[in-house]
C-alpha positions as CSV (number, residue, x, y, z in Angstrom):
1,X,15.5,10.8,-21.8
2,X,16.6,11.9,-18.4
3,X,17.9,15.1,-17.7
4,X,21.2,16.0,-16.3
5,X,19.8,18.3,-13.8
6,X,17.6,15.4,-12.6
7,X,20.4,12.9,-12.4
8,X,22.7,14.9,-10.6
9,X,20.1,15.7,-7.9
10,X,19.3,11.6,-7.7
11,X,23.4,11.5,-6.9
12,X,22.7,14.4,-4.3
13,X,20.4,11.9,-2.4
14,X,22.5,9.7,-2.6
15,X,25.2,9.8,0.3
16,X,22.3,11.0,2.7
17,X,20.4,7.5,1.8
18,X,23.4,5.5,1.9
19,X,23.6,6.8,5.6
20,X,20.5,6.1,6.3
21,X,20.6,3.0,5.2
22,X,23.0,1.9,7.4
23,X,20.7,3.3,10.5
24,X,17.9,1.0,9.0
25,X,20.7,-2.1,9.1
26,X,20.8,-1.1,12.9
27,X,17.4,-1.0,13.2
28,X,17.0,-4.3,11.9
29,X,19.6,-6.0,14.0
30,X,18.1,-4.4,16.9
31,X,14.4,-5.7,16.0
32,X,16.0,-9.5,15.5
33,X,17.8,-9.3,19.1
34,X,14.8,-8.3,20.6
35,X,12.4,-10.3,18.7
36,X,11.4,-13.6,16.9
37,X,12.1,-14.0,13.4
38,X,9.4,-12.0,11.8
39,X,9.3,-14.8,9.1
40,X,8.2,-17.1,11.9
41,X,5.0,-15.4,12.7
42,X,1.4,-15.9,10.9
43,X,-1.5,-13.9,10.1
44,X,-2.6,-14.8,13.7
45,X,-0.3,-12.4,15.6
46,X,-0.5,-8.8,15.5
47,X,3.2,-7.0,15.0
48,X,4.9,-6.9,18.3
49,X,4.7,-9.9,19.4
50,X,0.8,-9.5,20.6
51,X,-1.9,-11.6,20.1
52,X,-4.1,-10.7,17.4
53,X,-7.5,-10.1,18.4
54,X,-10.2,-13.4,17.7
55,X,-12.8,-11.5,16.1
56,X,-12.0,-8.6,13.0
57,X,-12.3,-5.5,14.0
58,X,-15.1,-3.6,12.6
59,X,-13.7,0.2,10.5
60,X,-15.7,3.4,11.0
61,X,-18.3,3.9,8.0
62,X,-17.6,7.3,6.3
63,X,-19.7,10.4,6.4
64,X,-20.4,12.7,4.3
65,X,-17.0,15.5,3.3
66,X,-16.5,17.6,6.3
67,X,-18.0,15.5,9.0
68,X,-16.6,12.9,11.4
69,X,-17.6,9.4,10.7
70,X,-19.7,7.1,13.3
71,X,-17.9,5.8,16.1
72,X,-16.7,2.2,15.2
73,X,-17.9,-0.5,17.6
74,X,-15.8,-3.9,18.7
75,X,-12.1,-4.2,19.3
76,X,-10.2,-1.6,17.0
77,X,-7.3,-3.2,15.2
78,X,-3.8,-2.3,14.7
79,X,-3.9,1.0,13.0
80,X,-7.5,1.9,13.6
81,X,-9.7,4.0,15.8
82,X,-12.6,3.2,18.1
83,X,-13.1,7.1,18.0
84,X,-15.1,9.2,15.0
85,X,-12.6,9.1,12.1
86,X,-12.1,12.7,10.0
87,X,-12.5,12.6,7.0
88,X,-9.8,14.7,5.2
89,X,-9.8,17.0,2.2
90,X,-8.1,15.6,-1.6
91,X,-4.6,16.5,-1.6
92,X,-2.0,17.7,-4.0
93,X,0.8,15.8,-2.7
94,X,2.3,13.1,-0.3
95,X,3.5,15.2,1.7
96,X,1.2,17.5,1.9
97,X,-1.2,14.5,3.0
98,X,1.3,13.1,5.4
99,X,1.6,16.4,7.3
100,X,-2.2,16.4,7.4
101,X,-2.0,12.8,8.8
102,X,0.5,13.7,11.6
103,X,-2.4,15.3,13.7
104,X,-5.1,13.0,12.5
105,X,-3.4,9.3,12.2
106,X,-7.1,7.7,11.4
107,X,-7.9,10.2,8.6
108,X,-9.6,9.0,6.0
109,X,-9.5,10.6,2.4
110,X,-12.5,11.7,0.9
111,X,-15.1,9.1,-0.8
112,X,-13.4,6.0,1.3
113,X,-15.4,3.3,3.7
114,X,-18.9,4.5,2.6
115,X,-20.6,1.3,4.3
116,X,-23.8,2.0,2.6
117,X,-22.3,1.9,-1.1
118,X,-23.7,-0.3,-3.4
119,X,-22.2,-1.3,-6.4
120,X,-23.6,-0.7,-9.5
121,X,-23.6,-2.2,-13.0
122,X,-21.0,-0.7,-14.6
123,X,-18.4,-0.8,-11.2
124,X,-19.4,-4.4,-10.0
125,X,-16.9,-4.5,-7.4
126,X,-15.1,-2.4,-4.6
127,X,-12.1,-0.9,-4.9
128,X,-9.6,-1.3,-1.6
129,X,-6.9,0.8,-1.4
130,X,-3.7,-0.3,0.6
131,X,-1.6,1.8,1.3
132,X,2.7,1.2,1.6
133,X,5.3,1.2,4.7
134,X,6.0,4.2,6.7
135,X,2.3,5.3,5.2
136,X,-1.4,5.3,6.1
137,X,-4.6,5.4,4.1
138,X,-4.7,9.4,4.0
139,X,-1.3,9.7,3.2
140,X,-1.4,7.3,0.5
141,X,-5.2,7.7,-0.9
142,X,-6.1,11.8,0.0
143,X,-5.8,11.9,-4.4
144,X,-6.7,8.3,-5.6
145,X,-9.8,8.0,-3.7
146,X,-11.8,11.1,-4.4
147,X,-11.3,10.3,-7.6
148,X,-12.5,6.8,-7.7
149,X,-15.3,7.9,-6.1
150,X,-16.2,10.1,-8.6
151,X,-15.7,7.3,-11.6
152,X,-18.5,5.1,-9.7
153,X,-16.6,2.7,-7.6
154,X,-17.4,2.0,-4.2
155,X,-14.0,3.4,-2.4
156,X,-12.8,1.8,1.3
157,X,-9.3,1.9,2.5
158,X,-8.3,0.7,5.8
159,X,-4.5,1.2,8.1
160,X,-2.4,-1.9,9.0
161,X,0.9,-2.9,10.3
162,X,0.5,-0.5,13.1
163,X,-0.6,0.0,16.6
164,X,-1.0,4.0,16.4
165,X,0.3,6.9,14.4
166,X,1.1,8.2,10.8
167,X,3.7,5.4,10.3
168,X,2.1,2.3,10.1
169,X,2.8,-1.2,7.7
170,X,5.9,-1.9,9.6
171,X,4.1,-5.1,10.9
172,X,4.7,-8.5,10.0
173,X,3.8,-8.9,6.6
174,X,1.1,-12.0,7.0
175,X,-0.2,-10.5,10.4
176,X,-0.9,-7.0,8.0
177,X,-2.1,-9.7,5.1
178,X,-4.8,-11.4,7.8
179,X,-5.9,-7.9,8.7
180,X,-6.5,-6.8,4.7
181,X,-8.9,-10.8,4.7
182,X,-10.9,-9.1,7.6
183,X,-11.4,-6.0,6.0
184,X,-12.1,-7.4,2.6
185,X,-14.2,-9.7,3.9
186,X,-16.5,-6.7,5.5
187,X,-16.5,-4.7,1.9
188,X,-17.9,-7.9,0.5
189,X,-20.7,-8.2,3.2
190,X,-21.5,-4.7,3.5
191,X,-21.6,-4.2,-0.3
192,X,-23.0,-7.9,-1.5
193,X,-20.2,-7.9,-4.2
194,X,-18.5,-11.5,-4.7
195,X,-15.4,-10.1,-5.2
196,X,-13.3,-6.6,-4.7
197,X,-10.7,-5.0,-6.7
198,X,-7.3,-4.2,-5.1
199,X,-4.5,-1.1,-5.5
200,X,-1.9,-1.0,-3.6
201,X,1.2,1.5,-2.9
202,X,5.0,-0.7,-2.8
203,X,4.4,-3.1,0.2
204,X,0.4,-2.6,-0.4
205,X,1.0,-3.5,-3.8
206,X,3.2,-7.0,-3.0
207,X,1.1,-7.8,0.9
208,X,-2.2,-8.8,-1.1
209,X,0.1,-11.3,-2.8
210,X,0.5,-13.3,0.0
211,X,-3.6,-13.0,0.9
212,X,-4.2,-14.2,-2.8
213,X,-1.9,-16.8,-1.6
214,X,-2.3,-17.7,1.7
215,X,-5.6,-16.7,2.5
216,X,-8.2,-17.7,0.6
217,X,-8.1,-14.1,-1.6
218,X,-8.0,-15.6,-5.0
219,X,-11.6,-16.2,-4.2
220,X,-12.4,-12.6,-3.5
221,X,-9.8,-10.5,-5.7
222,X,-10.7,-9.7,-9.3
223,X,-7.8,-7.6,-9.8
224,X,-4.4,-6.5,-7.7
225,X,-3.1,-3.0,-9.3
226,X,0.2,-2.6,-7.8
227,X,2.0,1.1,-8.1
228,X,5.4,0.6,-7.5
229,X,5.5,-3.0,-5.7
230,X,8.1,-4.5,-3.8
231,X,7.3,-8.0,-4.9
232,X,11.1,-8.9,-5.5
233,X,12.4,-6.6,-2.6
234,X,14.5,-3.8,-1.9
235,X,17.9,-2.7,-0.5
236,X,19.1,-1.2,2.6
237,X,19.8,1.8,0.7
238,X,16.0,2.5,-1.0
239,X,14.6,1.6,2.7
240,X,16.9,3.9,4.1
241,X,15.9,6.6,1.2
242,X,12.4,5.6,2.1
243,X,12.7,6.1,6.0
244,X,14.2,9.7,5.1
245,X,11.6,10.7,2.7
246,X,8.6,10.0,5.3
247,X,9.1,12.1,8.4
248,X,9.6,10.4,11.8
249,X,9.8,6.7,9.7
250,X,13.4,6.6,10.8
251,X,12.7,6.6,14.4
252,X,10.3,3.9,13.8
253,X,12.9,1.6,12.1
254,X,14.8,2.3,14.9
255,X,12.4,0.2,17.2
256,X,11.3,-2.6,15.1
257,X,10.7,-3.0,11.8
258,X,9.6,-6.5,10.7
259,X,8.5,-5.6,7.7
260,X,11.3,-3.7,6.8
261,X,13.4,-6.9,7.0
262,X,11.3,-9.3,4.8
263,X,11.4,-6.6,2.2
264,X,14.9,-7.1,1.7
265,X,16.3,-8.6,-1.4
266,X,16.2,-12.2,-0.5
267,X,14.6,-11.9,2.7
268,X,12.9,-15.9,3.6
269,X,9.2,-14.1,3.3
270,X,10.0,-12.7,-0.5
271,X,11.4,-16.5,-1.5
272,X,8.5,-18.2,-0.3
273,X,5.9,-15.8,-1.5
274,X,7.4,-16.3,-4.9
275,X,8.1,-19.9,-5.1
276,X,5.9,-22.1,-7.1
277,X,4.8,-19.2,-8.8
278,X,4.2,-15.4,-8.6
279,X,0.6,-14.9,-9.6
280,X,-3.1,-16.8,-9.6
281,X,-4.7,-17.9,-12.7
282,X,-8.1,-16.5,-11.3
283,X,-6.5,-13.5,-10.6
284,X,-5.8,-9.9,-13.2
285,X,-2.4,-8.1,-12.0
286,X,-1.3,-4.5,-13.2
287,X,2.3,-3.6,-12.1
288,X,2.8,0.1,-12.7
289,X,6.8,1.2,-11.9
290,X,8.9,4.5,-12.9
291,X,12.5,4.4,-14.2
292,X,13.2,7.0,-11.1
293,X,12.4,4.3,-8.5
294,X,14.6,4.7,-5.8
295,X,13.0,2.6,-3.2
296,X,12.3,-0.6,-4.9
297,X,15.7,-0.5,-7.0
298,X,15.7,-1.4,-9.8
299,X,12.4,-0.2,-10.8
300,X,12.3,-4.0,-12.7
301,X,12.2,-5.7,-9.3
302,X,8.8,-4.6,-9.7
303,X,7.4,-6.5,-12.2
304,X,5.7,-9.6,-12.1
305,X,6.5,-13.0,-14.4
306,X,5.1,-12.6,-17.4
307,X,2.4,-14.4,-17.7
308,X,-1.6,-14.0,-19.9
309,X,-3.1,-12.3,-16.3
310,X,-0.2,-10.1,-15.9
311,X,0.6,-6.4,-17.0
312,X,3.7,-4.9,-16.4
313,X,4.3,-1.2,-17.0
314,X,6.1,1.6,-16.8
315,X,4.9,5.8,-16.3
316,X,7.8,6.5,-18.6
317,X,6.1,3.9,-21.5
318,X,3.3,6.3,-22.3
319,X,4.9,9.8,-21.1
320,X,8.7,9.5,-21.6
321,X,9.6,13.3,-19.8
322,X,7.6,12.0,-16.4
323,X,10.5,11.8,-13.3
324,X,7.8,10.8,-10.9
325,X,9.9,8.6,-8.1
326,X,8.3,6.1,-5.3
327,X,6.6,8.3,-2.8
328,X,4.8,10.3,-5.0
329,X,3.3,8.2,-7.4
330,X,-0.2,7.8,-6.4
331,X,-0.6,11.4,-6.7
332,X,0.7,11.3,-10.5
333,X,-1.5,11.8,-13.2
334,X,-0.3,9.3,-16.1
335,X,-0.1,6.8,-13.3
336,X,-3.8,7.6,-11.9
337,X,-4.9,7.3,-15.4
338,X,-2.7,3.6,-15.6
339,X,-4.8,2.7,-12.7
340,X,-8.3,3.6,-14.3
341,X,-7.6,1.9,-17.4
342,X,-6.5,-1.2,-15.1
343,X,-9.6,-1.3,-13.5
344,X,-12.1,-0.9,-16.5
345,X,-10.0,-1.7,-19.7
346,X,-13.3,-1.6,-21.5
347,X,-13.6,2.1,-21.0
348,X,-9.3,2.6,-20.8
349,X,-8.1,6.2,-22.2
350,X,-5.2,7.0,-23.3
351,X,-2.2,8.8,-20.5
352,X,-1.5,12.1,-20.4
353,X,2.1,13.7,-19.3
């Protein structure tokens, strides 16, 4: 059951959300005047308007904790560095790990983009982590990853919808979904797997989608864990409360936010990516949502049609007192656990609070 205390601070939030809201409304119609329809571009441009480069861009390898990666070679992409990425320490928190991030916008959390892993028997195939808007890899992943890591799994996470900073998936949703098919497509030659596992954070959990879709992914995707997805959109209000909750996001929706738009509730991307069907018959989906959403509102928006690949969930279903929200959810414990089992149900365990 909810508590009062807990429901009257959600109520607190709200009037500061609603306001911001309305700035992301301006932000929007500002990004339109200035640009072309963001449904109108393809995986082929890069968010902005650029030219996406010909070739993928080639992410840093990871080095051991505590010591910058190699230098990447090639043409970085949006949201990468041609310098040594750090590698940064687990985190508690989101926004612990965002603050982290604000100095070091290609940080990468511990045990992610070890080129040299190998997959073994009982972990057949990579786990990449994609992270959600306003977000990055560290920010999303400092928690989830280390752990991973530690169950077996070779671990790579890469940024996207961005050209620089903390605050990146603002892009074009199928530009951001042809840079995942690059990256993916390196894990799988680096690694020799046929196929990678996927878990991704709101937009990271709904983006794959359209590379299952679109872009040949059903091929190369065993399973999509999505924490939180937006895969039937959102409201001006939860992107506003979003933008607020990530510092400095607001300014960015201020700009441009093409992303932000086809995350709306009814935007043209959202009805195309669902028509015909939500989900691929070669394909497992896991949809993991809270009751205390207040980004992807309601929390049911999240879940997929049911269907014999599909899982939906929610924290509160195996640890009723949980009040876990959006942000925060990849650092939560019953949810890490949800993820686990999603990835090896052979071995699954049971949540704890």
């Amino acid at each position: 059951m909810r508590s009062n205390g807990t429901m009257r601070a959600r109520h607190r939030r709200r009037p500061t959300a609603a306001l911001t809201g309305l700035a992301v409304a301006a932000g929007l119609v500002l990004a339109g005047a200035t640009a072309a329809p963001a449904t109108a571009r393809t995986a082929a441009e890069a968010p902005g308007g650029r030219a996406a480069p010909s070739a993928p861009a080639t992410p840093t390898a990871q080095a051991p904790a505590g010591r910058a990666a190699p230098a990447a070679s090639g043409t970085a992409a949006p949201g990468t560095s041609t310098t040594a990425d750090p590698v940064g320490p687990p985190q508690g928190n989101f926004l612990s790990a965002f603050l982290y991030s604000t100095t070091r916008p290609t940080a990468l959390p511990t045990g992610a983009n070890d080129w040299t892993c190998k997959p073994g028997p009982a972990h057949p195939r990579p786990v990449v982590l994609v992270h959600g808007t306003f977000e990055n890899r560290y920010a999303n992943w400092a928690a989830l990853s280390p752990k991973l890591k530690d169950d077996g799994y070779c671990v790579f996470a890469l940024n996207y919808g961005g050209s620089k900073g903390p605050v990146l998936a603002t892009g074009d949703i199928a530009a951001s979904a042809g840079q995942l098919a690059a990256f993916v497509d390196r894990v799988r030659a680096a690694t020799g797997a046929d196929k990678v596992d996927i878990v991704g954070h709101s937009q990271g959990g709904m983006m794959p989608r359209h590379y299952i879709k679109n872009l040949g992914g059903a091929a190369k995707v065993g399973r999509l864990v999505a924490l939180v997805p937006s895969n039937h959109g959102t409201s001006l209000l939860g992107l506003g409360l979003l933008a607020r909750l990530v510092p400095g996001a607001d300014a960015v929706v201020g700009a441009a936010c093409p992303a932000c738009e086809q995350q709306i509730v009814g935007s043209r991307f959202l009805k195309e990516l669902n028509a015909g069907g939500e989900t691929h018959p070669a394909v497992d989906y896991t949809v993991i949502a809270t009751w205390y959403d207040e980004v992807v509102t309601p929390y049911t928006s999240a879940f997929l049609a049911p269907a014999r690949n599909v899982s939906n969930q929610t924290i509160q279903g195996h640890c009723l007192v949980n009040t876990t929200a959006h942000i925060n959810i990849t650092y939560d414990r019953t949810a890490t656990r949800l993820v686990q089992n999603a990835l090896d149900p052979a071995h699954a365990q049971r949540p704890t609070c």
